[in-house]
Each structure stands twice: as C-alpha cells, then as structure tokens.
C-alpha positions, 0 to 999 in steps of 0.5 A: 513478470507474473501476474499478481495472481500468479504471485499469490497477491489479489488485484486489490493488493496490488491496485493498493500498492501501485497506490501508494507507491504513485503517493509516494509511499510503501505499502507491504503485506507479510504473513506467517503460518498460524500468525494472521497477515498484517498489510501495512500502508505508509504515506507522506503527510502534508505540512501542518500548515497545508492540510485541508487545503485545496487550489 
C-alpha cells in the first residue's frame, strides 16, 4: 500500500480521514484543475437529548 505521500495526500489528511472514519464518519477530498479541492467531513450526530452531556 502506498504511503499517503506517495498517493498525493498529506500526513494531516490522512490522520483526518482515520479520524472520521474511527467516528464513524467519511471524510473525502476531491479536487479539479483550475476549481480549488473542496475536502468534505461527515460525522454522526448525537440524540437531541444527549448532547453535551458527559459520564
């Protein structure tokens, strides 16, 4: 398997994708020539009724 610098993706990117995906999420970068990379992050929410709390 190639190293994330070998496929064109930075250490950061791909620490962020690991990231997501131990959240439960996705988490893509997509790029066009001339268009600018749009990196897109996609993680599960908690129940209304549970967020912010802790224990």
């Amino acid at each position: 398997m190639p190293s994330p610098q070998q496929r064109g993706v930075g250490v950061g990117l791909a620490s962020m994708a690991e990231r997501a995906a131990e959240l439960g999420g996705t988490f893509t970068v997509a790029d066009a020539p001339g268009g600018g990379t749009v990196i897109t992050a996609v993680l599960p929410g908690r129940a209304a009724g549970r967020a912010g709390r802790r224990g």
